[in-house]
C-alpha positions in Angstrom: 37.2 4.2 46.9 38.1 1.9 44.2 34.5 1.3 43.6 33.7 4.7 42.8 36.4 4.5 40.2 35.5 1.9 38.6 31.9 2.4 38.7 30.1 2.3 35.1 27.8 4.6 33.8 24.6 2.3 33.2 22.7 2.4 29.6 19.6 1.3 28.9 19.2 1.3 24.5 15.9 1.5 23.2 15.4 0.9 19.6 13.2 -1.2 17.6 15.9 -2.8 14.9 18.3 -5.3 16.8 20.7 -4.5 13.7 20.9 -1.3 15.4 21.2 -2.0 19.1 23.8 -3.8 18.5 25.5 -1.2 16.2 25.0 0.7 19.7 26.0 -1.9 22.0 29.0 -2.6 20.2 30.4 1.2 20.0 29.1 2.2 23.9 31.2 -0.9 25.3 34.3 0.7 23.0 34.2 3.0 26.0 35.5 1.3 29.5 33.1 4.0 31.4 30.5 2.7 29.6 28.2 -0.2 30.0 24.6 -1.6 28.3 22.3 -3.0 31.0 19.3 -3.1 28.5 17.5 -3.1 25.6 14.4 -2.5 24.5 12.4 -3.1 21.1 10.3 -0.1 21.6 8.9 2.6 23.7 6.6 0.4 26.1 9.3 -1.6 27.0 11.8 1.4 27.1 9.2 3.1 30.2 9.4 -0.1 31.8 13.0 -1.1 31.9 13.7 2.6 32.9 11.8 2.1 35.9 12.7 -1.5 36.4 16.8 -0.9 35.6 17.1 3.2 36.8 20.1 3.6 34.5 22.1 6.5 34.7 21.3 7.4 30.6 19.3 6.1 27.9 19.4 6.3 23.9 16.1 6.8 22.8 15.1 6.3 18.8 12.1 8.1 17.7 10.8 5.9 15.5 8.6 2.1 17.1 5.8 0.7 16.9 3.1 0.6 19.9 4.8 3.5 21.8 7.3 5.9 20.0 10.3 7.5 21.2 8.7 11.1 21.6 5.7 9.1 23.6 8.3 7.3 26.1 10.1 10.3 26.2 7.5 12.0 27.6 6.3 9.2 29.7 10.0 8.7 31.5 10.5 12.6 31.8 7.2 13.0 33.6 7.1 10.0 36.2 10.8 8.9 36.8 13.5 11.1 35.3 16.4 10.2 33.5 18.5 11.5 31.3 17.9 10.8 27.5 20.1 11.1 24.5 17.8 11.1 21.0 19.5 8.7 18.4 17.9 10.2 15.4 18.7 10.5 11.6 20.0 13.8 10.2 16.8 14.1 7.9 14.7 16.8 7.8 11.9 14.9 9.5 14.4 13.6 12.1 15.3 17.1 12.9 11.9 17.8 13.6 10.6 15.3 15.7 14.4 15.5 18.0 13.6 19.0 18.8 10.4 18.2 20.0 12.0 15.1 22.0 14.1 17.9 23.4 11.4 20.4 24.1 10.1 17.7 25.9 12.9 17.0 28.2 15.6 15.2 26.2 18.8 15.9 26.9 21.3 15.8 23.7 21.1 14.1 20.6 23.3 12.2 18.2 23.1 11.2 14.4 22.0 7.7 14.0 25.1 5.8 12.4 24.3 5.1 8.8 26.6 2.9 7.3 29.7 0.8 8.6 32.3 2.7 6.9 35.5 3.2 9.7 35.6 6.9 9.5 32.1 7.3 9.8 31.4 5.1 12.5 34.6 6.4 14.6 32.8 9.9 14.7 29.7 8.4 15.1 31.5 6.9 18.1 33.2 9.5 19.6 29.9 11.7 19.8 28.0 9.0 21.2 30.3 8.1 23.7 31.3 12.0 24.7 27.4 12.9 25.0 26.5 10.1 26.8 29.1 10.4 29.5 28.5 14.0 29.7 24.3 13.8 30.0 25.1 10.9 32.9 26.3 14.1 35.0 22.9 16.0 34.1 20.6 16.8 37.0 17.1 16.1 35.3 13.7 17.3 36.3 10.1 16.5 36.1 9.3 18.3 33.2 7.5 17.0 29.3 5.8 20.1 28.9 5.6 21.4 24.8 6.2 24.5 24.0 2.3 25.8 23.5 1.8 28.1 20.3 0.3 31.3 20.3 -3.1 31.7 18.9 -2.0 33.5 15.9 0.6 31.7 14.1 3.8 33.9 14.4 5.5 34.6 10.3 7.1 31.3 9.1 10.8 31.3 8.6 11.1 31.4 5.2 8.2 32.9 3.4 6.9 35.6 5.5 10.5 36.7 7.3 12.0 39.2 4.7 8.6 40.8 4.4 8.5 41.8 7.8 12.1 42.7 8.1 11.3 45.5 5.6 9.1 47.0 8.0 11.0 47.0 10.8 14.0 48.8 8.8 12.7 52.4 9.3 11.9 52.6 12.6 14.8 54.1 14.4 15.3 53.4 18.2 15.8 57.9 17.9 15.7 60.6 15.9 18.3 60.7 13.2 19.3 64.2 13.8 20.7 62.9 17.5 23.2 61.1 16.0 26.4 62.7 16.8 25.2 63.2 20.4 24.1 59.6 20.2 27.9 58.6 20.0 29.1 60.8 22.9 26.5 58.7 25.3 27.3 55.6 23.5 31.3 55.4 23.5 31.2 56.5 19.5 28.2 54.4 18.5 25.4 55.8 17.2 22.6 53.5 18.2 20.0 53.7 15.6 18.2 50.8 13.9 17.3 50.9 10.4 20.1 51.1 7.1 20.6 54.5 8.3 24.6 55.6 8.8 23.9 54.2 12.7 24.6 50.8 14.2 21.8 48.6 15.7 21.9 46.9 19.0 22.8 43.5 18.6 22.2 40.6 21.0 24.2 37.1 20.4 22.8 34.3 22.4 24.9 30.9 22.6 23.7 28.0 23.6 24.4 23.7 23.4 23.3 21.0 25.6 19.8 21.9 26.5 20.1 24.8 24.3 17.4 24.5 22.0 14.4 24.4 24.6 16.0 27.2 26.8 16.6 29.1 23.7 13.2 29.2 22.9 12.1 30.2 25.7 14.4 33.2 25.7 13.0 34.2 22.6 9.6 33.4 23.5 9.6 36.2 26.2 10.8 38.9 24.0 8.8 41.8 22.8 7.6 42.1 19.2 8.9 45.8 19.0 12.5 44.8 20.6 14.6 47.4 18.8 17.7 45.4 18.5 18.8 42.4 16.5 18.7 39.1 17.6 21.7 36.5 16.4 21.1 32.7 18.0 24.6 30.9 17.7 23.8 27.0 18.0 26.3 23.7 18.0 23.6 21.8 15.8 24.2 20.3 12.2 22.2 22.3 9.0 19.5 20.4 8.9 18.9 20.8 12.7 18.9 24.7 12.5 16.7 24.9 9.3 13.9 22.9 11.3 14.8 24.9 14.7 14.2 28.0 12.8 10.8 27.1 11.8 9.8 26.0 14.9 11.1 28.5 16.7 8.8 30.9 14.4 5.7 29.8 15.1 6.2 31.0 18.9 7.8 33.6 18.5 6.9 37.2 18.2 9.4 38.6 16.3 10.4 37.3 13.0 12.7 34.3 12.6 15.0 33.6 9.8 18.1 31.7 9.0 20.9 34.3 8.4 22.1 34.7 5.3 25.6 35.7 4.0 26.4 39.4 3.1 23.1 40.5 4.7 23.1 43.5 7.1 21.0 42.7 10.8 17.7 44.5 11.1 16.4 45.3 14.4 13.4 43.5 15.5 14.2 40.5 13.8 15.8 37.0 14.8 18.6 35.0 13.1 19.7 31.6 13.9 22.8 31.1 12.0 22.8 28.0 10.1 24.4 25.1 11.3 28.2 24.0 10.4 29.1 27.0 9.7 30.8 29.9 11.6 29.0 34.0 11.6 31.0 36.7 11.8 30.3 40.7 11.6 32.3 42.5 9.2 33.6 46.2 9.8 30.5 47.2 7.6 28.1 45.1 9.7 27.0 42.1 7.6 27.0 39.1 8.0 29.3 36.8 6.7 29.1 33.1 6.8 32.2 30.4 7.2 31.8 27.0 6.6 35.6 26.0 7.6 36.9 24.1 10.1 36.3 23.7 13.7 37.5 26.4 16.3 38.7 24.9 19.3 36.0 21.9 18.5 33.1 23.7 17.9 31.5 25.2 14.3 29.5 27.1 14.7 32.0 28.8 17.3 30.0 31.6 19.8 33.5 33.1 20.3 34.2 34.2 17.0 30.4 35.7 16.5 30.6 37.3 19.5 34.3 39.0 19.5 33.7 40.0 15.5 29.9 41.5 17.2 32.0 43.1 20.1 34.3 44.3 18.0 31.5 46.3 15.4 28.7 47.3 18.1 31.0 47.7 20.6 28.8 49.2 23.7 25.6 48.5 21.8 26.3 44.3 21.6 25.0 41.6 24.4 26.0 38.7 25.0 23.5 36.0 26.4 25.0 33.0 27.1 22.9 29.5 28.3 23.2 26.1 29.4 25.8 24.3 27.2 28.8 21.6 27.4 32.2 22.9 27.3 33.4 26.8 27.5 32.6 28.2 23.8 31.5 31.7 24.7 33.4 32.6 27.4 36.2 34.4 25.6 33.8 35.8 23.3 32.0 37.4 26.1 35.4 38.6 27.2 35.7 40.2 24.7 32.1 42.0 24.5 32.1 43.5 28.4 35.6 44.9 27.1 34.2 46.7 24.6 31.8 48.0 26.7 28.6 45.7 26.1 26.7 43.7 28.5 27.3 39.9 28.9 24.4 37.9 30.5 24.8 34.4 31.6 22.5 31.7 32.9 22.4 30.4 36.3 23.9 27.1 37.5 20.0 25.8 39.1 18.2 26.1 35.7 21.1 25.0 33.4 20.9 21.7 32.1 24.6 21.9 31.5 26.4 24.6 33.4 29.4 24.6 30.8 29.4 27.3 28.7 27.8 30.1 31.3 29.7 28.5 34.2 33.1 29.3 32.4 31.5 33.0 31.2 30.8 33.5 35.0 34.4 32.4 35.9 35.6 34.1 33.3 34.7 37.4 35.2 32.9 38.4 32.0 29.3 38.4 33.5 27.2 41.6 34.4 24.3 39.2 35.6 23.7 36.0 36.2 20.2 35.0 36.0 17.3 32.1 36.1 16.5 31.1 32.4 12.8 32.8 32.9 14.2 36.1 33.8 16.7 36.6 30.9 14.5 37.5 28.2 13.4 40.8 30.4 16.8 41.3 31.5 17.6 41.7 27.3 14.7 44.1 26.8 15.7 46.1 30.1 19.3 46.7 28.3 18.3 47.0 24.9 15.4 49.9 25.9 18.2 50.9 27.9 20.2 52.1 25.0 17.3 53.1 23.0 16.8 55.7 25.8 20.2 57.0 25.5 20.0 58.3 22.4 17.1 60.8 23.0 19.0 61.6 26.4 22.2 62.7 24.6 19.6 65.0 22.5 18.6 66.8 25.3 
């Protein structure tokens, strides 16, 4: 018994400056659970002391010579599996090429420490540490499969985004002379897309560890004429999202943009709110955008986008919540199946972290609990669900 308590989680530490493993050396051994039992110069040697060592987690830097972090990535996810935390810079080109570590089976990631100031490395610290203890516990797969592109580039985030929104503004889920009937079959809501006097469906999907790659899957799998707006609630930095959002628009089918404050949410369109910073609805449905301190640890918080959603759509909001650490979500999703939404959460077997859903399930919050490939037709089922309504309450 005393064995198992004292047992160490094993690290192996690949990166090519020895400055730097031993920057990571020195804060992993702050931990007592925590132990180094390797390091390696660069990805070659990484793949090799990963079969050679089987630690229980490995940092992984993106950029070495001979074989790069994304490469050995790829290499240890597809032969033996283990879990891998990226240690990348906040950059924008860091941001991009830790996504596509974590498309390809990465679990987590954490800032690369960039200077020796206290406060800075404490955080830098604290993360590291948290994350790697946490992705120890993950159950990893064969996987290193990329997301593949369509054949058609979908709109980029930025340029082509708004344009498209504009289109999808005047198509109403009903007629607008349905309206007041509408609200009877809705609880009071009148669902209608558009800038008309009716509310759009909104969906709010959380996510955190392993979110990114199940996120984009979800999003993957939904229809280009989903008559609902799609919010994406994140725990990544700024930089992180602005990259996510452009990757996540060259798969997609429905427009992706980073949401912006004071703007109202069109149906058929996706927003990933920006990183560090909280989204909530206001009574007149727009957006707002907070960047002020954490709530209960996270920022952005999914609770506080979700209740303010919840408490503005009321039966025309779902919540979609997927594989993340902790339990951000749960009272938010509380709060939406009170109001009469729908609350969807992922399954324990496809989760990478069964945090956030597991908590949302516990919670007694859930209307289904589905495999990660099933939930983007489980969000058009409910949203052409309450599209239907509207013509029903006509007649």
């Amino acid at each position: 018994m005393a064995d198992a308590v004292d047992k160490k989680i094993r690290v192996l530490v690949v990166d090519d400056s020895a400055f730097m493993c031993k920057v990571l050396q020195d804060l992993i051994h702050s931990d007592p659970a925590l132990e180094v039992v390797g390091q390696a110069r660069d990805g070659r040697e990484g793949v090799a002391l990963a079969d050679s060592l089987c630690p229980d987690v490995i940092t992984m830097d993106i950029n070495m010579p001979h074989v790069d972090g994304l490469q050995a990535t790829e290499m240890i996810m597809s032969r033996h599996p283990r879990p891998i935390v990226i240690v990348s810079s906040e950059s924008r080109e860091g941001a991009a090429t830790t996504l596509r570590a974590l498309d390809l089976g990465a679990v987590d990631f954490v800032p690369k420490p960039s200077s020796g100031i206290d406060l800075d490395m404490r955080h830098v610290r604290d993360e590291l540490t948290r994350k790697l203890k946490m992705a120890a516990k993950v159950r990893v797969v064969r996987t290193a499969t990329r997301a593949k592109s369509p054949t058609s580039a979908a709109p980029a985030a930025n340029s082509n985004a708004t344009s498209n929104v504009a289109k999808v503004t005047t198509m109403p889920l009903a007629a607008s002379g349905g309206a007041s009937s509408a609200a009877a079959a809705t609880g009071g809501v009148a669902a209608r897309g558009g800038s008309g006097g009716g509310k759009t469906p909104i969906v709010v999907v959380a996510a955190s560890t392993g979110g990114p790659a199940a996120v984009m899957r979800v999003v993957c799998g939904l229809p280009k004429d989903l008559a609902a707006a799609v919010l994406l609630v994140l725990h990544m930095p700024g930089v992180f999202t602005k990259q996510f959002t452009v990757q996540l628009a060259e798969v997609s089918s429905l427009p992706v943009k980073e949401a912006e404050a004071n703007e109202l949410a069109r149906a058929g369109t996706v927003y990933v709110c920006p990183g560090s910073q909280h989204l909530r609805f206001s009574p007149s449905g727009r957006i707002t955008l907070d960047p002020g301190p954490r709530i209960d640890g996270y920022r952005p918080c999914a609770d506080v986008a979700l209740e303010t959603v919840a408490a503005y759509a009321r039966t025309l909001a779902t919540a979609v919540v997927l594989t993340g650490m902790g339990s951000d979500g749960a009272q938010g999703a509380c709060a939406v199946r009170a109001s009469g939404g729908h609350v969807i959460a992922q399954d324990e077997a496809t989760s990478v972290i069964f945090g956030m859903p597991g908590e949302t399930i516990k919670s007694g919050a859930a209307n289904e609990v589905l495999p990660l490939d099933e939930i983007a037709a489980a969000i058009s089922k409910r949203v052409a669900r309450l599209a239907r309504l509207v013509p029903a309450g006509v007649r």
